[in-house]
N, C-alpha and C positions, 0 to 999 in steps of 0.2 A: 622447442626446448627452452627458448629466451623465455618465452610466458609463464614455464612450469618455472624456474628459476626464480622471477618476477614475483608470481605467486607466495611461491616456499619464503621467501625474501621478504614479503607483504606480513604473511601472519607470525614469523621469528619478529620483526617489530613489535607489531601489536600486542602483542602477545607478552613481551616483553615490557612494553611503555606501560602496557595496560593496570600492569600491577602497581604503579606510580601516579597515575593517570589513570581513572578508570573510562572518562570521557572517548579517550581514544576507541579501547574497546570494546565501546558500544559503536563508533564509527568503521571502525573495523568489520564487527560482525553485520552490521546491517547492512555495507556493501558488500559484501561478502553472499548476501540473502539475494542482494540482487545479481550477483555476478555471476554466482553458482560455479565456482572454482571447477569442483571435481566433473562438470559435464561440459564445461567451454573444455579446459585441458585434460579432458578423459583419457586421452592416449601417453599421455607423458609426466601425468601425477600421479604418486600412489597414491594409491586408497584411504583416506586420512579425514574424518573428520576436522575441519579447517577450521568452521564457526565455530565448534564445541571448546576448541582451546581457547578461542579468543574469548568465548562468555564463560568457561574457568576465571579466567587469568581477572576478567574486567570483574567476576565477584569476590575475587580474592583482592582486589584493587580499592575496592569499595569496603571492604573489611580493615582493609589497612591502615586507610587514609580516615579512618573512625566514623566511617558510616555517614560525611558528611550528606547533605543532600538538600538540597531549594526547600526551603519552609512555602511549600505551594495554599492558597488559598483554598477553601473550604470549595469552592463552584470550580477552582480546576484540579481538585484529589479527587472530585465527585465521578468524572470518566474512568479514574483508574478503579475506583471501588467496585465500579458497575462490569469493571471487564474480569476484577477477582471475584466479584456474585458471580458471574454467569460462567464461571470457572467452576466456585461450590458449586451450584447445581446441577453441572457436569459429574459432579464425582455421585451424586445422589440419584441422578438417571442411569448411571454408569451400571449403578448396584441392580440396576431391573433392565440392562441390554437385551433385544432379543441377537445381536452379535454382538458379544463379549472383546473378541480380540478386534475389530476393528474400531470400537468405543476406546479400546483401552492404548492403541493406537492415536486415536485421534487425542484424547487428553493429554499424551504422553509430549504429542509437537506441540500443543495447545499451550502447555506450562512452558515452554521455554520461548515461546513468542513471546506471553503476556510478561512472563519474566525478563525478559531483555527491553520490551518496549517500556516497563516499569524503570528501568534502571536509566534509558536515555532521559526520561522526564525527568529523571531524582539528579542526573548529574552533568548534564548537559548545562552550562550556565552562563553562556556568556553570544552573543552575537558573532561572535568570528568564531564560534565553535558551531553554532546551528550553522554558518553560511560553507565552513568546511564540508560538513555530514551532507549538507543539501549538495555539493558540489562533486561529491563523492557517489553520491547516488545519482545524479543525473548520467557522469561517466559511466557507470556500471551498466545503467541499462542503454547508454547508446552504445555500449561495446556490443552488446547482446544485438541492439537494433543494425549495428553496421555487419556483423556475421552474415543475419539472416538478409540483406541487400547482396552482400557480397553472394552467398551463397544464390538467391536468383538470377543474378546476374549473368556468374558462372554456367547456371546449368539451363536460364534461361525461361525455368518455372517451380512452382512449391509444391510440392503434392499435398494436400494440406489434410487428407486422409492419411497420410501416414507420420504426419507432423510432427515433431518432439525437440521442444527445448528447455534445457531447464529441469528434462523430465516432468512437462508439461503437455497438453494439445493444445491447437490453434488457437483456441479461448478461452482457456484458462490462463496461457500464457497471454494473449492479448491484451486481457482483463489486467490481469499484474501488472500490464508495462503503463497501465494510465494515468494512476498516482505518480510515478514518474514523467509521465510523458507534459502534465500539466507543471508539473517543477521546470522540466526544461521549457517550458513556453513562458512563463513569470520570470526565467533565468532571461530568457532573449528581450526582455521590454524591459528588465528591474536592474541588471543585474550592471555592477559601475564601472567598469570596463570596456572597453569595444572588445576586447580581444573575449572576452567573456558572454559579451550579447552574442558575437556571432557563435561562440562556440557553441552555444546553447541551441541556437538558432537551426545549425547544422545538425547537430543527435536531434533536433523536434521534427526537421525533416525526413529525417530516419528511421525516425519512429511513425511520422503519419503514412510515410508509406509500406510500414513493414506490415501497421493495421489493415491497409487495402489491399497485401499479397497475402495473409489471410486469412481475407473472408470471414473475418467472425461478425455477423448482421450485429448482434447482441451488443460486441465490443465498438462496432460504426456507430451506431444511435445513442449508446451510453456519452461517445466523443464527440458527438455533434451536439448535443446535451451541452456537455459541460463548457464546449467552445460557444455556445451565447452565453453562457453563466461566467464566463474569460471575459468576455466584451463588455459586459454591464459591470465587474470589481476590477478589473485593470486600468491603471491610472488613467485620465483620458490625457494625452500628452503624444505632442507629435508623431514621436518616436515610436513609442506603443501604435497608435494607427497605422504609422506607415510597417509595421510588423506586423500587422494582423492582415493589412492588406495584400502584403508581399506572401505570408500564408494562405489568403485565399486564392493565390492566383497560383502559387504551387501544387495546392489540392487538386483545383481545378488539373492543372495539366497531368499529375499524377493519375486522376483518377481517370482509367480508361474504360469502356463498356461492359468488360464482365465486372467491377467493381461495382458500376449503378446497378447493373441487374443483377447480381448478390444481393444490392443492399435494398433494393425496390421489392426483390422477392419477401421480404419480411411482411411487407403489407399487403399482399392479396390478399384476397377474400379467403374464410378458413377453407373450404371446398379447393381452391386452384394451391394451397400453400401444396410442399414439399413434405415428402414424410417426415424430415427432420425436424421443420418447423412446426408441422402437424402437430408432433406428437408434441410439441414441449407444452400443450393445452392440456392433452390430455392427462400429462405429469402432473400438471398446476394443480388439476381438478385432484388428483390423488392427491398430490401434497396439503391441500386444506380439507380434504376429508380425515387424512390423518392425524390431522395439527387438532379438529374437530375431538377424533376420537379421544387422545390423548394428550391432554389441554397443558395435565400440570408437570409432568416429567419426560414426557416424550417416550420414544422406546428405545433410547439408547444413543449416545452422541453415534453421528454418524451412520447409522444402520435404519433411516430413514426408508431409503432405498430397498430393504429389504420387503415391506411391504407394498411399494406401490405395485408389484404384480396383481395382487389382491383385492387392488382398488382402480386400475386404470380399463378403464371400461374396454370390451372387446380385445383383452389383451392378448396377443396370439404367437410369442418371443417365447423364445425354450430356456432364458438365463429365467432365474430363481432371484433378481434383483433389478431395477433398472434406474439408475440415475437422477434425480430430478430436476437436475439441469433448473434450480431459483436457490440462490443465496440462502432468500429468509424460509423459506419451505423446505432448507435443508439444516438449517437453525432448529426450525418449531416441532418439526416431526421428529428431532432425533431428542432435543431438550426441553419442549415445550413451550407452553407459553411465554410465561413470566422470565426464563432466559435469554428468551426471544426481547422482551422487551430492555434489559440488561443491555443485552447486544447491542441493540438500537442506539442506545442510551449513549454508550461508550464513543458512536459516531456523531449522534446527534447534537451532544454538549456543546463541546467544543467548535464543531462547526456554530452552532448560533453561538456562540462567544465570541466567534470572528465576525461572525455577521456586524453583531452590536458593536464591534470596535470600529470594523467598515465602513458602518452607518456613521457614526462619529465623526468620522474623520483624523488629517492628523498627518503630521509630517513622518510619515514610518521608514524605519531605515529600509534599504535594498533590499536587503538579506528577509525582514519582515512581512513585505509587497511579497517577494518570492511565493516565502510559505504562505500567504495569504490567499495569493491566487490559488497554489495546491491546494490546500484545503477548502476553498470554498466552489472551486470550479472541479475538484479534481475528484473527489469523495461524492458529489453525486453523480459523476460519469461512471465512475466505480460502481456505484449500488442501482446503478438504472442497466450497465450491462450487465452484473450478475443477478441481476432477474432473469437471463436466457442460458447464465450458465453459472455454476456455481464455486468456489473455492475460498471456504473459512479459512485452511490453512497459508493461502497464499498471506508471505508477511509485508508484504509493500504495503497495503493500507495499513496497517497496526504502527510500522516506522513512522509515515506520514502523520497519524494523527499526534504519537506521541511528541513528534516534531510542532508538531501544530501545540499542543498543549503548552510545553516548557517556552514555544515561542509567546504566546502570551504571557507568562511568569514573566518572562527576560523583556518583555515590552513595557507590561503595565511596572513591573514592581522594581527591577533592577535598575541601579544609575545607568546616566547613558557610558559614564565612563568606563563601568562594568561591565555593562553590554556588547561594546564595541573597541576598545583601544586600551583594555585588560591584558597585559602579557599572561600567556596559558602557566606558567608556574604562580605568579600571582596570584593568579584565579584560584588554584586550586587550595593555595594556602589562606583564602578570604574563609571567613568562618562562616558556613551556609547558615549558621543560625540565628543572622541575624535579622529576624524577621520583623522587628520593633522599626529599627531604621526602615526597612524596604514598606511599610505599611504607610511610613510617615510622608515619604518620598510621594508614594502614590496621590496620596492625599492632597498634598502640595500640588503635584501634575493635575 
């Protein structure tokens, strides 16, 4: 009953602030995305969409305070344009679905993702406000990560066939917790606190072992991925070593022998693989004959699935739809090509904008190392494990990158004394449009 109360008590703020502040919520609703209020306290909240008041409140907020918003650069509006094209040509496949309600379903979460992750960019504007949001989502999902311990603990196993959090499965929720789960790893080497490293430190253990209870091969490879791509952008600094070290020797003891042979099973040979694994070949093969057939509209967001029966060789399943368990093969097939590349686009930017800044060098504040690390380690653990399983609408990456976006604005273009040692009523009353100064500044940098 404390939580639900906690809760109710969390979005009456937000909610509240929000219309003043619209900063808030977007911080509000996008922990909230990771928290998933109404299934952690399913038994003792009503029924209540949570998020939906808080992204009210935060557009009615943003209307108030006159539509302020980051005069962002031409190469960082270019991600957000490319996530409202492949929005349009949602609404234009949508008109030739071979499923109608489930197209008109998926557009429907689709616009209020891109709509909220639009709004974190436009008003997010100051470095103690990204290191807040970032801090607020790492909590979120190690609360998520400490349940699902708690609960093995307790019962002493997962059944990971009957799995569900989040109103998720084992990998799709897996998938979702990785863009966090690299924040809290950048949080435990970057972050200016001790009490802060370690906390970080604690949900990043919590999280690697939630990944190893389970079992999702897809979401293993995608994280071991991204943890050398951690080791090669993370500062090299004692501290950081001796944290990656003290990681490895964690995993190490964490990870017991059904964990290897789960994750060893991904590479046999196709003959010895597992029906599960078997089959996700034979989906691929259907999802680029489809993508083939239907180049420039697809058949319908989401309804991909609908023909891979038609196309998965020797199919012998009595459903009328089957999964295709690949990100992009559920991208291509439902909206074709050219949204497919859109898509791409939306992720790809901004990651090589970070790169190039990377590459650079540069004394970057904590809060920026953070997001640095996420985005550049975290988004391709992301899209290397949803090559084995799929969820567009999962919103963790879309948070993350807009996070990654505005953190560049707030790096390259805003003073440091805006960025960081800004009181938030200040902030809000600075006049976003001044983009003439913030050009000149850069320029100077």
């Amino acid at each position: 009953m404390k939580g639900a109360i906690l809760i109710l008590g969390i979005t009456a703020y937000v909610t509240l602030r929000a219309l003043s502040h619209p900063w808030i919520g977007v911080v509000g609703y996008g922990t909230f995305a990771v928290l998933c209020p109404p299934w952690n306290w399913r038994w003792s909240l009503p029924e209540l969409d949570y998020q939906k008041y808080m992204a009210v409140a935060t557009l009615l907020g943003f209307l108030f305070t006159g539509m302020r918003r980051n005069p962002l650069p031409q190469r960082l509006l270019l991600p957000l344009l490319c996530l409202w094209g492949f929005l349009g040509l949602c609404f234009l496949s949508n008109l030739q679905s071979i499923s109608p309600v489930k197209s008109a379903m998926f557009i429907d979460v689709f616009f209020k993702i891109i709509l909220m992750s639009s709004l974190a960019v436009f008003v997010l504007n100051t470095g103690r406000q990204i290191a807040i949001f970032v801090g607020c989502l790492i909590l979120a999902q190690g609360w998520n990560a400490f349940n699902i311990n708690q609960l093995y603990f307790e019962r002493g196993y997962i059944n990971i066939n009957w799995f569900q959090w989040n109103f998720l499965d084992n990998n799709t929720y897996s998938i979702s917790s990785l863009p966090m789960f690299f924040l809290a790893i950048g949080g435990s080497i970057c972050a200016p606190r001790l009490w802060q490293r370690g906390l970080a430190g604690f949900i990043a253990v919590l999280q690697i072992h939630q990944i190893m209870l389970l079992q999702s091969r897809g979401t293993m490879i995608g994280a071991l991925l991204a943890c050398g791509l951690m080791i090669v952008f993370m500062p090299k600094t004692q501290r950081a070593i001796r944290t990656v070290l003290a990681a490895v020797v964690i995993g190490s003891i964490l990870a017991g022998p059904p964990v290897i042979e789960e994750f060893s099973s991904a590479f046999k040979p196709q003959g010895e693989l597992d029906s599960s694994a078997d089959s996700r070949y034979g989906v691929w093969k259907a999802g680029a004959k489809i993508t083939m057939d239907y180049p420039l509209l697809g058949v319908g967001p989401w309804a991909g699935e609908r023909l891979v029966p038609h196309y998965y060789e020797n199919y012998t399943d009595n459903r009328d739809a089957k999964a295709l368990h690949n990100l992009l093969f559920e991208v291509s097939t439902g909206m074709g090509i050219p949204a497919t590349i859109l898509y791409l686009s939306f992720f790809g930017l901004p990651w090589w904008q970070h790169l190039k800044v990377w590459w650079r060098g540069g004394d970057f504040p904590e809060w920026f190392r953070i997001v640095q690390i996420g985005i550049l380690a975290g988004i391709p653990g992301y899209w290397a494990s949803s090559m084995f399983s799929s969820g567009a609408l999962i919103e963790a990456p879309y948070l993350l990158m807009a996070i990654g976006i505005v953190s560049l604005y707030i790096y390259e273009y805003v003073p440091e004394e805006h960025a960081n040692d800004q009181d938030d009523d200040e902030a809000d009353e600075r006049e976003f449009d001044s983009g003439e100064e913030s050009r000149v500044y850069s320029s100077i940098k």
